[in-house]
PAVO-358617 format. One line per field, with one value per residue: y, z negated, x negated of N, C-alpha, C, O in turn. Coordinates in nm, 3 decimals, always signed. Last residue first. Layout:
BEGIN
nv = (Y|...)
nw = (Z|...)
nu = (X|...)
cav = (Y|...)
caw = (Z|...)
cau = (X|...)
cv = (Y|...)
cw = (Z|...)
cu = (X|...)
ov = (Y|...)
ow = (Z|...)
ou = (X|...)
//
This chain:
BEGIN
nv = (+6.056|+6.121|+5.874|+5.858|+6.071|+5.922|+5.748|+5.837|+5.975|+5.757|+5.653|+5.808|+5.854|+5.586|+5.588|+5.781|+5.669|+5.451|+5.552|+5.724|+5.545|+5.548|+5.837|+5.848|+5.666|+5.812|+6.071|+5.908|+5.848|+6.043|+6.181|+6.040|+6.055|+6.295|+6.344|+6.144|+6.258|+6.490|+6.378|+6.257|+6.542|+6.578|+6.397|+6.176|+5.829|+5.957|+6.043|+6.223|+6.277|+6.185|+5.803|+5.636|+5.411|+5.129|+5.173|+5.062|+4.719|+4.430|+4.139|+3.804|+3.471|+3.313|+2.979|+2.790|+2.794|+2.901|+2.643|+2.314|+2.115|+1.862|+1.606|+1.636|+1.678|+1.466|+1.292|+1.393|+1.372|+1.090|+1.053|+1.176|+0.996|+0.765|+0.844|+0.919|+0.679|+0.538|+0.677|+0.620|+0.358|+0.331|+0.497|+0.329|+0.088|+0.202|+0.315|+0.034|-0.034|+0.101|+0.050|-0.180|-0.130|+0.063|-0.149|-0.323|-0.128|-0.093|-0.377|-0.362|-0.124|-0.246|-0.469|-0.311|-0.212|-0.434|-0.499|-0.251|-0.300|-0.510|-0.429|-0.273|-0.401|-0.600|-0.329|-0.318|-0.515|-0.575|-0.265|-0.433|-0.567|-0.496|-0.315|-0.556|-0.654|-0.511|-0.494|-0.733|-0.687|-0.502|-0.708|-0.869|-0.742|-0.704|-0.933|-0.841|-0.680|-0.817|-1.089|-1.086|-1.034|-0.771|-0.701|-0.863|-0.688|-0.474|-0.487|-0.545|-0.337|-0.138|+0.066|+0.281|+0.248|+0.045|+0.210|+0.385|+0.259|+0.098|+0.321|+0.426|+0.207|+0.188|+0.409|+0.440|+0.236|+0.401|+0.588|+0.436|+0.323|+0.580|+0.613|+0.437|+0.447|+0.717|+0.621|+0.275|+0.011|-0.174|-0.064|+0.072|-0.074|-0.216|-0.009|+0.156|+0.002|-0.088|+0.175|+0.244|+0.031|+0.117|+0.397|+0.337|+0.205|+0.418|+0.610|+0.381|+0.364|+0.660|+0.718|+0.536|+0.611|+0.930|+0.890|+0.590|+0.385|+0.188|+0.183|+0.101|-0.121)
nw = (-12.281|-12.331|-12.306|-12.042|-11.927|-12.044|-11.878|-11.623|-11.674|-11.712|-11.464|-11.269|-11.407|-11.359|-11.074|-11.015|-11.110|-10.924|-10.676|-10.572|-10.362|-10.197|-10.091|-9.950|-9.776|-9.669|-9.608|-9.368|-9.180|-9.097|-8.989|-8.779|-8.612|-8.559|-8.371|-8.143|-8.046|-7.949|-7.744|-7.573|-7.509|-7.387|-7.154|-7.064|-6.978|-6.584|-6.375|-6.242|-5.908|-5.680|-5.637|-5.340|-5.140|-4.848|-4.546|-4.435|-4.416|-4.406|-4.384|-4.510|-4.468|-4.705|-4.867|-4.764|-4.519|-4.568|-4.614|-4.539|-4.676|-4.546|-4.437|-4.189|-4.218|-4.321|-4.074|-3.870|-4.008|-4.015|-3.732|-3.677|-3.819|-3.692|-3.420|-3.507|-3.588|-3.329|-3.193|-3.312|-3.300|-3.069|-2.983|-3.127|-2.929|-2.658|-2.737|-2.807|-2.524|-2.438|-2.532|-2.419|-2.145|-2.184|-2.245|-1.999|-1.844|-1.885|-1.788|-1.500|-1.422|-1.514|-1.325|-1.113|-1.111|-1.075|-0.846|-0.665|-0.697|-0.561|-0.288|-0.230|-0.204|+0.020|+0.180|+0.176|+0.239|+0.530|+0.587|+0.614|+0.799|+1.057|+1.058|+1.126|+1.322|+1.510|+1.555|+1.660|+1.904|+2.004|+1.972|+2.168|+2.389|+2.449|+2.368|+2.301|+2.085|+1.867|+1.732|+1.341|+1.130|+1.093|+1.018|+0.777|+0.643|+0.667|+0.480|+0.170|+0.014|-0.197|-0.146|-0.076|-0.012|+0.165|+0.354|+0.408|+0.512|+0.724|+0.909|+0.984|+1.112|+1.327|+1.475|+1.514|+1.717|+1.928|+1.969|+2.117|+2.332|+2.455|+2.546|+2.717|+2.876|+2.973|+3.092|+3.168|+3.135|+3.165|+3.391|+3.547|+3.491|+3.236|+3.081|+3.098|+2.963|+2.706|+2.579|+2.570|+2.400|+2.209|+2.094|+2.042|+1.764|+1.640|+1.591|+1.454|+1.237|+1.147|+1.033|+0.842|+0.664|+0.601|+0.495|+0.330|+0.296|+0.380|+0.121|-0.068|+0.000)
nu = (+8.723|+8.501|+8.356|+8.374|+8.234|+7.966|+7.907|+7.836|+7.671|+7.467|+7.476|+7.378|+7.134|+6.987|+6.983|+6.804|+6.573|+6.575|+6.512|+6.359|+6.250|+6.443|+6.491|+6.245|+6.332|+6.562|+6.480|+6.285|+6.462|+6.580|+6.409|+6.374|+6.562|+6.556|+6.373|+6.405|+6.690|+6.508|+6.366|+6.642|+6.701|+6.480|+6.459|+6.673|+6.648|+6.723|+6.668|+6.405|+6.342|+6.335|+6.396|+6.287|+6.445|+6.421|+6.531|+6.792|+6.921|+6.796|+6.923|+6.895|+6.994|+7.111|+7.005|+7.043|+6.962|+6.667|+6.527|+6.557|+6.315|+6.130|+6.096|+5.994|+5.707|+5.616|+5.656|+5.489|+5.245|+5.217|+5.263|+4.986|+4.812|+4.821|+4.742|+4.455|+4.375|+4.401|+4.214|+3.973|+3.950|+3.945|+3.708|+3.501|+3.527|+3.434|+3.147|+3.055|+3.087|+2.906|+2.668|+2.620|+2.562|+2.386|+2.139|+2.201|+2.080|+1.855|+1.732|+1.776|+1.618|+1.389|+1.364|+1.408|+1.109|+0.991|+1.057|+0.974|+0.747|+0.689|+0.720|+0.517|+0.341|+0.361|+0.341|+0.097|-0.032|+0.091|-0.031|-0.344|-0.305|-0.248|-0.467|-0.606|-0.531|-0.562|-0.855|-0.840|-0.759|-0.986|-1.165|-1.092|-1.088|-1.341|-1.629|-1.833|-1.822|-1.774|-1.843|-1.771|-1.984|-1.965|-1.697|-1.697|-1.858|-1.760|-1.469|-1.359|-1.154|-1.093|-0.957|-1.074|-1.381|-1.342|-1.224|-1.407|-1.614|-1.510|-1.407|-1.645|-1.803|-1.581|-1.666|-1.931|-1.874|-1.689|-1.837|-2.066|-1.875|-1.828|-2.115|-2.189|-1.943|-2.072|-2.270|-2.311|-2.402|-2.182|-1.976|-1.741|-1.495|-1.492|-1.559|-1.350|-1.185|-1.297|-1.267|-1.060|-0.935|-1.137|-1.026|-0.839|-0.796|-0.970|-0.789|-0.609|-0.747|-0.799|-0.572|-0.594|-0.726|-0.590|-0.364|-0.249|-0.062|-0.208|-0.419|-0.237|-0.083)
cav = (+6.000|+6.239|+5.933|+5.746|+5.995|+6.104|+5.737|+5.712|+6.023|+5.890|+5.621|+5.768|+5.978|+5.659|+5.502|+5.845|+5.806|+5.416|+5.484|+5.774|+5.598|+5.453|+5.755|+5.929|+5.658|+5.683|+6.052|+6.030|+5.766|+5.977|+6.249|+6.074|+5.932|+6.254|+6.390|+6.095|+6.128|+6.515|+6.402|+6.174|+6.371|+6.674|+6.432|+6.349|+5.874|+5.947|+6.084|+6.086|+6.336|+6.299|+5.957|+5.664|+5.500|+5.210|+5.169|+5.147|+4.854|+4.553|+4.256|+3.923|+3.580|+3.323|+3.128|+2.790|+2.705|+2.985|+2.753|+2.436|+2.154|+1.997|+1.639|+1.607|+1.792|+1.567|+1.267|+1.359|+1.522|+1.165|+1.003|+1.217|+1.197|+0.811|+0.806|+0.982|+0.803|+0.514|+0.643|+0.798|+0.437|+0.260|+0.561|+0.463|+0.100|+0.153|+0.411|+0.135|-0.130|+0.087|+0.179|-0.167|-0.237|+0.131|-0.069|-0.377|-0.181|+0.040|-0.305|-0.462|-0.092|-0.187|-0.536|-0.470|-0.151|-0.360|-0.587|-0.285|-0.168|-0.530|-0.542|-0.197|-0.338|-0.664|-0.400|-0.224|-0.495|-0.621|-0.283|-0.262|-0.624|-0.590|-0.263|-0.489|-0.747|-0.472|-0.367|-0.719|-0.771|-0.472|-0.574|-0.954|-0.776|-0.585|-0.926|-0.869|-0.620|-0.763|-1.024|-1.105|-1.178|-0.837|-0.698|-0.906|-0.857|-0.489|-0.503|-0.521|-0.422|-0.248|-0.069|+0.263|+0.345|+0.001|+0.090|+0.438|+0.333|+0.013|+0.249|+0.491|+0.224|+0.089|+0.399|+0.542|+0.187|+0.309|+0.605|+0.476|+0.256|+0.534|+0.713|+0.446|+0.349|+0.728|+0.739|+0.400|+0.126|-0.156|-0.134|+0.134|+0.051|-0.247|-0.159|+0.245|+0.021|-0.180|+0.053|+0.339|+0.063|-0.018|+0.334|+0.442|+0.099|+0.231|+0.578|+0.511|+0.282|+0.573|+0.770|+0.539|+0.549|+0.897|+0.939|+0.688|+0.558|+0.191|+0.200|+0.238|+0.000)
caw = (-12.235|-12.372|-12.452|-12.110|-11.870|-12.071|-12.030|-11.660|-11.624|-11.785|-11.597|-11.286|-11.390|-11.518|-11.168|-10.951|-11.197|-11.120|-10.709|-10.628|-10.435|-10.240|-10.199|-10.104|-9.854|-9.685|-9.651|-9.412|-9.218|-9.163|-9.107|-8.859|-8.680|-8.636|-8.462|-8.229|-8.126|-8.068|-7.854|-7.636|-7.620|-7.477|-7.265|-7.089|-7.015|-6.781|-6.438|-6.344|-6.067|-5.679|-5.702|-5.502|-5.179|-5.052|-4.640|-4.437|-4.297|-4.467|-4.299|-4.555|-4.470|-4.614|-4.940|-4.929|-4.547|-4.520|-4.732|-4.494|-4.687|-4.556|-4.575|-4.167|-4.171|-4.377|-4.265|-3.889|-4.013|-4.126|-3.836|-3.630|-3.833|-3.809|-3.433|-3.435|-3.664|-3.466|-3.137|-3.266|-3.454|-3.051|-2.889|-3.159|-3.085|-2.668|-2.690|-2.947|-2.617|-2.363|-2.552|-2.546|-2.198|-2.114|-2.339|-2.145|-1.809|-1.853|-1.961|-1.584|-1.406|-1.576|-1.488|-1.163|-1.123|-1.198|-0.910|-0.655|-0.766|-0.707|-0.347|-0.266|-0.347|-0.158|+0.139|+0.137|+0.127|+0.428|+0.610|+0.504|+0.655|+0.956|+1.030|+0.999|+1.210|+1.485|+1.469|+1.555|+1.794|+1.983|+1.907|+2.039|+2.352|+2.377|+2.369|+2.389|+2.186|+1.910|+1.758|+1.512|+1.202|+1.115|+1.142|+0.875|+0.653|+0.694|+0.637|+0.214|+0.154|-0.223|-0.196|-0.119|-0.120|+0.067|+0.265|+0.357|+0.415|+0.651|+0.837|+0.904|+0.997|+1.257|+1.379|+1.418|+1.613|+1.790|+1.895|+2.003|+2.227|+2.359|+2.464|+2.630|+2.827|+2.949|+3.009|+3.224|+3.112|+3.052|+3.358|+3.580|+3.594|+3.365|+3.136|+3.148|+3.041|+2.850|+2.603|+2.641|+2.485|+2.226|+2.126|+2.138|+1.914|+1.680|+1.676|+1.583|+1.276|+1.169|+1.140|+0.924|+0.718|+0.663|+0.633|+0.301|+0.297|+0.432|+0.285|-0.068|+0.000)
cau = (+8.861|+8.572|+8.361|+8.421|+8.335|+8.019|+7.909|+7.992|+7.806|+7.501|+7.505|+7.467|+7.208|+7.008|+7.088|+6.916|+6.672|+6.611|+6.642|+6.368|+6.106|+6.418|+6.594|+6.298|+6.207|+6.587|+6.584|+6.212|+6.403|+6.704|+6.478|+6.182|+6.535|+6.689|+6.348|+6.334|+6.713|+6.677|+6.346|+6.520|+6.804|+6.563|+6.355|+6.659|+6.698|+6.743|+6.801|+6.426|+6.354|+6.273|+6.438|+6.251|+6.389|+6.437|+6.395|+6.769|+6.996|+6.772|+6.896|+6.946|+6.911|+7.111|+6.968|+7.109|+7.079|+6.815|+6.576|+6.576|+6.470|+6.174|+6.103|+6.115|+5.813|+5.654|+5.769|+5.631|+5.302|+5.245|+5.375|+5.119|+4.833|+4.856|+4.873|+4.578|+4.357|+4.462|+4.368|+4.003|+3.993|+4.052|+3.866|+3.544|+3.526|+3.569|+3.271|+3.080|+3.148|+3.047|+2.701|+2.611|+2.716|+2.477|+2.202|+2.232|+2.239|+1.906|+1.788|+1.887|+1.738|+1.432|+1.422|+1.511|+1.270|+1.006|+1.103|+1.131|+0.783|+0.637|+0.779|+0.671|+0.299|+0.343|+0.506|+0.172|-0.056|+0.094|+0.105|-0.234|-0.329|-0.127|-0.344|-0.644|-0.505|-0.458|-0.785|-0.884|-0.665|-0.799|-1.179|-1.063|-0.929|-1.299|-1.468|-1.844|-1.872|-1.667|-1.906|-1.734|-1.942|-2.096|-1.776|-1.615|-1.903|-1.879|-1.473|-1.567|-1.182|-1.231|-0.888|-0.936|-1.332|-1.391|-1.159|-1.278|-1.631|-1.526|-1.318|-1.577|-1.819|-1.609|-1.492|-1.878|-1.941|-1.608|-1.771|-2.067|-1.969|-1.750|-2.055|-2.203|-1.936|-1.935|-2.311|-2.287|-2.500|-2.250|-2.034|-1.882|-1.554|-1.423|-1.709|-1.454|-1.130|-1.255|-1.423|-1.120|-0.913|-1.147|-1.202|-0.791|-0.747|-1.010|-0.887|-0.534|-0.741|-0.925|-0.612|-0.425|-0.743|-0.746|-0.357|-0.356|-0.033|-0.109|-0.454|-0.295|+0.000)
cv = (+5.950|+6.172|+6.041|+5.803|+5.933|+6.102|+5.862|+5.702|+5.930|+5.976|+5.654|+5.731|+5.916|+5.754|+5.557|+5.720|+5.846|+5.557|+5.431|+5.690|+5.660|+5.426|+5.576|+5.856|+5.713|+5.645|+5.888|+6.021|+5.821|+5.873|+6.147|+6.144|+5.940|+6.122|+6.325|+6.179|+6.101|+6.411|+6.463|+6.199|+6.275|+6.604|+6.531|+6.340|+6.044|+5.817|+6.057|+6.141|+6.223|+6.266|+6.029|+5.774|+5.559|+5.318|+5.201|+5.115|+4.930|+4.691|+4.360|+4.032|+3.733|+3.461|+3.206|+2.926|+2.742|+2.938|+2.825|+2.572|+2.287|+2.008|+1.754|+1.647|+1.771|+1.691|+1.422|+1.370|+1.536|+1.351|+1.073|+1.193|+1.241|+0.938|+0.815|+1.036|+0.935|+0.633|+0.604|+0.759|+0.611|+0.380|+0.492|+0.484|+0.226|+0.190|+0.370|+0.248|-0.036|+0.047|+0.205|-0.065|-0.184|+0.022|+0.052|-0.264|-0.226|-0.066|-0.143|-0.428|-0.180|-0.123|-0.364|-0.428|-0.231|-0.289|-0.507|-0.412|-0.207|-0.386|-0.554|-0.295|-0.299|-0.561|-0.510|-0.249|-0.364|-0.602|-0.429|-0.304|-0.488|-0.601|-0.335|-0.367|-0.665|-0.561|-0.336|-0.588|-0.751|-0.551|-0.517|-0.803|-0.790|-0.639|-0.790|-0.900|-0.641|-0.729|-0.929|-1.016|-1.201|-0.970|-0.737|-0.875|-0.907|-0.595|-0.496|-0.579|-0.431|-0.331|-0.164|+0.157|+0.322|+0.126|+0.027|+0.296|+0.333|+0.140|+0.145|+0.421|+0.359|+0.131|+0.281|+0.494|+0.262|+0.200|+0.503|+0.562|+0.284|+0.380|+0.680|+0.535|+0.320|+0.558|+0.717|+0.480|+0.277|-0.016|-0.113|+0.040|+0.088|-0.214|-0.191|+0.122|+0.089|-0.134|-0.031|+0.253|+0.144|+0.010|+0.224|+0.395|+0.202|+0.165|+0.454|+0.549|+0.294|+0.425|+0.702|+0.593|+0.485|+0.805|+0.880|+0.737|+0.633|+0.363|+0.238|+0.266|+0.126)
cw = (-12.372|-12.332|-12.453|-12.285|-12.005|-12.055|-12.078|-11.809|-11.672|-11.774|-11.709|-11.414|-11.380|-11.479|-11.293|-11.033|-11.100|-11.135|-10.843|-10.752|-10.554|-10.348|-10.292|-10.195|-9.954|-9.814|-9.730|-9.557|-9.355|-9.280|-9.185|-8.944|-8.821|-8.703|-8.551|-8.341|-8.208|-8.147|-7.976|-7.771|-7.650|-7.559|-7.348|-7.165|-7.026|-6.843|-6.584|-6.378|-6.148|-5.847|-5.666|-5.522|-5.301|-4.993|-4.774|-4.538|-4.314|-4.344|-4.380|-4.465|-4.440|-4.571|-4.734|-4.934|-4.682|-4.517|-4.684|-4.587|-4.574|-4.543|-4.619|-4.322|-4.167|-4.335|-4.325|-3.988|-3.981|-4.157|-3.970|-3.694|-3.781|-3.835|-3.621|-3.424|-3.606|-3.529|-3.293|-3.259|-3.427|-3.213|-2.979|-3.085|-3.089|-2.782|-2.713|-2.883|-2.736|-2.451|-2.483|-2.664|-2.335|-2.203|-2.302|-2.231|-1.921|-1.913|-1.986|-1.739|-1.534|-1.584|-1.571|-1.252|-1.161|-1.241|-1.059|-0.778|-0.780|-0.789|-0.488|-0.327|-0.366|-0.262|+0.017|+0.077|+0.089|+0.234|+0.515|+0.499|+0.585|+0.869|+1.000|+0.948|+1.090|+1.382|+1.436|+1.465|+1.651|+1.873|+1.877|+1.964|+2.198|+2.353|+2.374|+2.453|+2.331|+2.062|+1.915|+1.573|+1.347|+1.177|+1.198|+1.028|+0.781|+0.738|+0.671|+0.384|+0.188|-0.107|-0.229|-0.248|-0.150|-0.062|+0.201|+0.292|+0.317|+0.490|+0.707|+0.811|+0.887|+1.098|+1.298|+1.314|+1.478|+1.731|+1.858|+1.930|+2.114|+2.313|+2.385|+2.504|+2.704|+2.840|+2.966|+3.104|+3.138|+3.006|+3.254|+3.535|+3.623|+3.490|+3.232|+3.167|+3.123|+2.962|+2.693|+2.661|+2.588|+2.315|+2.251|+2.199|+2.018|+1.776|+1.712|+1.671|+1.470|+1.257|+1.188|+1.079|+0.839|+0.729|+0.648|+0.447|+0.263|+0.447|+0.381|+0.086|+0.000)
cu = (+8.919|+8.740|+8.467|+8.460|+8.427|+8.168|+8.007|+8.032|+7.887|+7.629|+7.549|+7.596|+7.316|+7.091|+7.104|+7.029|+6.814|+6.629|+6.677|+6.515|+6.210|+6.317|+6.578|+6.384|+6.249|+6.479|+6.588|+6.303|+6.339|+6.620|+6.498|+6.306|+6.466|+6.627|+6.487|+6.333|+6.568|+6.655|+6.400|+6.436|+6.706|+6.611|+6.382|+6.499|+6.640|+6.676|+6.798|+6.562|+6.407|+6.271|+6.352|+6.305|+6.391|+6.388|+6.485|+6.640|+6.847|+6.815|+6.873|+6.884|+6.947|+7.002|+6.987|+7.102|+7.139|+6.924|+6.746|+6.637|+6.422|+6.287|+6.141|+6.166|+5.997|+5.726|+5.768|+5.730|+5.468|+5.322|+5.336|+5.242|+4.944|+4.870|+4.942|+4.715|+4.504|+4.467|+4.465|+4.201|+4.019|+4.064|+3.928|+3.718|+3.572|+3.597|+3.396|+3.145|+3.158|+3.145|+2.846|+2.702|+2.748|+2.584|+2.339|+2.261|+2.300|+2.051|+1.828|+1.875|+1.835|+1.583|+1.436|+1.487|+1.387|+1.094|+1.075|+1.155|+0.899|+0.702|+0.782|+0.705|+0.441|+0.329|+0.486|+0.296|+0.081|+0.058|+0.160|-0.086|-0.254|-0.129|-0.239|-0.524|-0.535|-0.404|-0.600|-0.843|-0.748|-0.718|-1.048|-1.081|-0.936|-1.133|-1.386|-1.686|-1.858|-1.711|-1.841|-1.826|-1.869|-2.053|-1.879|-1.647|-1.818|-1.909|-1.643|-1.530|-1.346|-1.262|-1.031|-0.919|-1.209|-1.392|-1.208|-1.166|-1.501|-1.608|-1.348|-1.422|-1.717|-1.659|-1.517|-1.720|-1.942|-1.699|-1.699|-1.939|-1.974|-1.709|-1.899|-2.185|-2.030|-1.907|-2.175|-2.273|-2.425|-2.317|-2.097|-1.993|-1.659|-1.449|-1.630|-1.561|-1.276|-1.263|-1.388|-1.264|-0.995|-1.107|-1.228|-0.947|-0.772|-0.974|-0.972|-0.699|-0.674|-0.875|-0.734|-0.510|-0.656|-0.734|-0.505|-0.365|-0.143|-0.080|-0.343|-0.320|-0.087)
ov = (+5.898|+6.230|+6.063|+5.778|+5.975|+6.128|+5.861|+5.667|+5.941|+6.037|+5.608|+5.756|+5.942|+5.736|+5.576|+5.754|+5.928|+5.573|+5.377|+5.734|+5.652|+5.320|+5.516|+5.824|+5.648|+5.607|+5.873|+5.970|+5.750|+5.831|+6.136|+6.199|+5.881|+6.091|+6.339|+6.118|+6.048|+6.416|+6.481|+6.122|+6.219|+6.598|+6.584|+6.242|+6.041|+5.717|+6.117|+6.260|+6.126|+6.224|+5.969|+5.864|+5.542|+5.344|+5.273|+5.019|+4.892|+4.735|+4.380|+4.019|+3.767|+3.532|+3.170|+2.992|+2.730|+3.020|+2.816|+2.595|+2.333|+1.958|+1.760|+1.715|+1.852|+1.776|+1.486|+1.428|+1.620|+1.412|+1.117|+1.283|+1.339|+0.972|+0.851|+1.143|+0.999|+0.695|+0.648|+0.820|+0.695|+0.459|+0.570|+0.481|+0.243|+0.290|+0.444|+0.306|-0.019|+0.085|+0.319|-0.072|-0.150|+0.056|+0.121|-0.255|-0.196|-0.056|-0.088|-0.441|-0.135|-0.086|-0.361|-0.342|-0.194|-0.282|-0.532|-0.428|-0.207|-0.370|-0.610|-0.270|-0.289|-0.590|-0.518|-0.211|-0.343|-0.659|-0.414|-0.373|-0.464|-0.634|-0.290|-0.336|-0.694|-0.565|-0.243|-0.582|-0.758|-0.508|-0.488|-0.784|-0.755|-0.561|-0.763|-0.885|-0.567|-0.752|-0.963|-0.916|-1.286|-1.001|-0.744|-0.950|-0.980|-0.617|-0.563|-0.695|-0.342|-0.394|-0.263|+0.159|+0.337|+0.099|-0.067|+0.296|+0.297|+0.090|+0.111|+0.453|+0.376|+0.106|+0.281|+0.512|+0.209|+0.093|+0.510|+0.602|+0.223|+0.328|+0.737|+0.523|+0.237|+0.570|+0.672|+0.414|+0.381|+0.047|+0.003|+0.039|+0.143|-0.289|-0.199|+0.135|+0.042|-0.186|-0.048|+0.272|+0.099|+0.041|+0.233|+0.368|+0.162|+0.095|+0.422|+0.520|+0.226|+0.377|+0.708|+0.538|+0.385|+0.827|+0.777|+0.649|+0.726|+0.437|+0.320|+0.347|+0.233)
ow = (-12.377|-12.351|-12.559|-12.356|-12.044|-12.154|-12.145|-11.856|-11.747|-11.870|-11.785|-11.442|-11.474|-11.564|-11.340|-11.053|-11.125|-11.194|-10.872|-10.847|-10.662|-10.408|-10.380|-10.313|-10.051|-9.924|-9.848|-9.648|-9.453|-9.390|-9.301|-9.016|-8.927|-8.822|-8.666|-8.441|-8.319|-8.265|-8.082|-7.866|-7.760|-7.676|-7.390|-7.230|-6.981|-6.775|-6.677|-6.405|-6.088|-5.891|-5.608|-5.442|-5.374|-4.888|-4.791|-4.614|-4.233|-4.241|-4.445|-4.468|-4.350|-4.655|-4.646|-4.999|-4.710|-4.510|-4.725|-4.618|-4.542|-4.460|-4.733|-4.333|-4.151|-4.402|-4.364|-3.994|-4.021|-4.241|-4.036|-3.714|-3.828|-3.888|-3.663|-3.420|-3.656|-3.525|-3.334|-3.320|-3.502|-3.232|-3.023|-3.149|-3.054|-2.799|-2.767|-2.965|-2.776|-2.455|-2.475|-2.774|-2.371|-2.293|-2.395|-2.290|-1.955|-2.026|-2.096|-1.815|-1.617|-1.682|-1.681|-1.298|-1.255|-1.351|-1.152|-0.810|-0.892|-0.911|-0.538|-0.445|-0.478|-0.381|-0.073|-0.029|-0.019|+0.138|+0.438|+0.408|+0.527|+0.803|+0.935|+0.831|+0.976|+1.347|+1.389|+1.346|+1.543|+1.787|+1.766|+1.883|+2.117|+2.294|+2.257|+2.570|+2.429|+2.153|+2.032|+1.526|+1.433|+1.285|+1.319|+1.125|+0.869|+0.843|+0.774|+0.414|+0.221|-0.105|-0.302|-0.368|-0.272|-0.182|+0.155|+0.215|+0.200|+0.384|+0.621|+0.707|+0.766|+0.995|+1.187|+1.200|+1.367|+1.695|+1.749|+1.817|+2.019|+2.279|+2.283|+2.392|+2.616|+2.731|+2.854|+3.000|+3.126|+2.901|+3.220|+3.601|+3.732|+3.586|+3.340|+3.255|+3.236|+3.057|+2.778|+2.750|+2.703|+2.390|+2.349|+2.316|+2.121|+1.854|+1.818|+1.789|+1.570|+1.337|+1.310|+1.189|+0.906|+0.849|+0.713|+0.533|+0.182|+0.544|+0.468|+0.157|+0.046)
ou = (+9.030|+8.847|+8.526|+8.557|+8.536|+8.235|+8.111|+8.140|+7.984|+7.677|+7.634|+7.714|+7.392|+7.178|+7.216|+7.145|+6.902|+6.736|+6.784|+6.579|+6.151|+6.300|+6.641|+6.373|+6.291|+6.518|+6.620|+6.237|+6.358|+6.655|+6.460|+6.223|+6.486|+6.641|+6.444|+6.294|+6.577|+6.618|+6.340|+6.420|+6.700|+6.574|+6.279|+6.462|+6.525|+6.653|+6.853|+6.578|+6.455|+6.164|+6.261|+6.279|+6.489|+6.329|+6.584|+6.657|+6.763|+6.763|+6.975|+6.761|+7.024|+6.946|+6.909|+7.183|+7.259|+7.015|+6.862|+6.754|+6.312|+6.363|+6.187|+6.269|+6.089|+5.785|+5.866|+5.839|+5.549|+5.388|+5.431|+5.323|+5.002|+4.976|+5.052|+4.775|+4.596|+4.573|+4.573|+4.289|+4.068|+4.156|+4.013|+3.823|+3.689|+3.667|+3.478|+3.217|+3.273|+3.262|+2.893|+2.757|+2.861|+2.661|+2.383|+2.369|+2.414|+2.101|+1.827|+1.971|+1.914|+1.649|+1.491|+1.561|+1.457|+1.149|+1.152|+1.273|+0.949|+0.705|+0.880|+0.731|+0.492|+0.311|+0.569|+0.346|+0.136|+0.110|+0.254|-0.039|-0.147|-0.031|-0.145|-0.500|-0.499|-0.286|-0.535|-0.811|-0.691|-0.642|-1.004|-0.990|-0.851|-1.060|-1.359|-1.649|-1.861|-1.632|-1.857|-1.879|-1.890|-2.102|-1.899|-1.640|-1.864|-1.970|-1.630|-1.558|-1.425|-1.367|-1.027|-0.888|-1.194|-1.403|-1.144|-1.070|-1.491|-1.645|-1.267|-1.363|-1.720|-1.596|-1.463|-1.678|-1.948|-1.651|-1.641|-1.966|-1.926|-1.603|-1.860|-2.234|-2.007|-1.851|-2.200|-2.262|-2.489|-2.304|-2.074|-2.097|-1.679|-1.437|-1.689|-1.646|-1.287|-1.323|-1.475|-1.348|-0.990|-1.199|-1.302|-0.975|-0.717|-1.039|-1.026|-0.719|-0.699|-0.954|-0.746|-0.513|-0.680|-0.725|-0.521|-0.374|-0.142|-0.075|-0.373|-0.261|-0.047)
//
């Protein structure tokens, strides 16, 4: 997968088959020695080693050994197939790497899923005691509202025509008769003490009379 999406080597391999091709096609024509045949010789001994840099920096591919063993030069078909086994290989490595992402994903997607069920199941729980709770609050506010007397049935309700309003002046009781009656009292009371402070000579006097009374009769 690295080689696959790495532009460099992508492009290295685009010049490889453009090499090879352009190597046939020009020994086809002119033959070994010509200036043109040797000029893109050397560029796809350049592509060679640029590919076997860049994939051995990617991925670790040691292609060196592989080129060292065919001996391409003389084949330019097998050079073609050859660069086009090495682009099967990426493309294989690539899709064994998607392959391995897509199965991780599985198992994460499948415990994504467990704790979602999990969490489906304590949503249900709750709604059913949210639903209960509910339904009880309702019958209760039911009774009690039904429990209510209706006041205005006993006690009807009353319109006020016009605002109260407060005297200007106090009708009574006078503060004249008021204080008449307190000074009469402070006498009577006043009168009362004396007579009570004074009630064995006011009996001896009595007495005395009744006696007097009695002797001249």
């Amino acid at each position: 997968f690295a080689l696959q999406s790495d532009v460099e080597f992508r492009a290295y391999i685009t010049e490889l088959k453009e090499s090879i091709t352009q190597l046939t096609e020009y020994s086809s024509r002119w033959g070994v020695n010509h200036p043109k045949v040797k000029a893109q010789q050397k560029r796809l001994n350049f592509t060679r080693i640029s590919i076997n840099e860049r994939s051995s920096q990617m991925y670790g591919v040691n292609s060196t050994e592989i080129f060292n063993s065919l001996n391409l030069d003389l084949n330019p078909k097998r050079s073609e197939l050859f660069a086009d086994l090495i682009d099967a290989y990426a493309k294989q490595k690539g899709q064994k790497s998607m392959l391995e992402d897509l199965g991780r994903s599985t198992l994460h997607l499948g415990d994504q899923l467990k704790i979602y069920s999990r969490e489906i199941v304590e949503l249900e729980r709750l709604q059913r005691e949210f639903n209960m709770a509910e339904a009880i609050f309702t019958s209760a506010a039911a009774r009690l509202e039904a429990s209510k007397s209706d006041v205005f049935a006993s006690y009807p309700v009353l319109q006020m025509l016009t605002t109260p309003s407060h005297p200007m002046k106090q009708s009574s009781p006078k503060n004249i008769i008021a204080f008449v009656a307190a000074i009469t009292g402070f006498i009577f009371i006043t009168l009362g003490l004396i007579i009570l402070s004074q009630r064995n000579k006011l009996i001896k006097i009595i007495l005395k009379k009744d006696v007097t009374i009695s002797n001249n009769s």
